[in-house]
N, C-alpha and C positions, 0 to 999 in steps of 0.2 A: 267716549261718552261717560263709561265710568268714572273715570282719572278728574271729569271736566265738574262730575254731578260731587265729586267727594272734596275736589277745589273748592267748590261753591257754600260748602258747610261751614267755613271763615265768616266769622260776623260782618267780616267789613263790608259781602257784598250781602247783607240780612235786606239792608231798605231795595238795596238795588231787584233783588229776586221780587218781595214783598210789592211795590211796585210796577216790574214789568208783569207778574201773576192778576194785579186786580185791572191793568192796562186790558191783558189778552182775553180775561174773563169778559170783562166790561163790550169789546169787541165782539165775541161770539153771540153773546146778549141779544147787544141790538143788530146785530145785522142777522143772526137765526141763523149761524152757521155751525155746524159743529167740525171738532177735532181734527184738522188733517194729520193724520198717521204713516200718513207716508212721507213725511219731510221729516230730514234728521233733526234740523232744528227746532223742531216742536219737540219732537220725544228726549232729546239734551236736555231740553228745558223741563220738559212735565218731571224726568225723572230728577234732574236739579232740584228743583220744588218738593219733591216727594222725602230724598235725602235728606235734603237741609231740615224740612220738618220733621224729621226723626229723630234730628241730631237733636236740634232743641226741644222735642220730645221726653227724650230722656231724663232731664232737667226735673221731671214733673211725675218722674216715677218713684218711690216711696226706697226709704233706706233700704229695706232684705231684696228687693229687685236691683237696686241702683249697683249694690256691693256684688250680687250675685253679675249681673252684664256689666262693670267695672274691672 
């Protein structure tokens, strides 16, 4: 799951993540369901999604932070 969430930090798959996130959001929506947490492939994904916004997170952190977690 880690190996899979720190893969996914590659831009190439940015739309693909972006995407299936406003797909599965959109799903729980409208049908009023919430999070199953007991499926590996939800939490692969949530934490993919979590990652990957971190990474490109960092982008948007100020020089004395950026140099300092660089």
């Amino acid at each position: 799951m880690i190996i899979d969430s720190i893969l996914k930090t590659d831009m190439a798959f940015h739309l693909q993540i972006c995407d299936d996130f406003k797909k599965r959001t959109l799903k729980f929506i409208s049908q009023d369901k919430q999070f199953d947490k007991t499926k590996n492939e939800n939490k692969t994904f949530l934490m993919s999604v979590l990652v990957h916004g971190v990474d490109i997170g960092a982008a948007g952190l100020g020089l004395e932070d950026f140099l300092f977690w660089g």
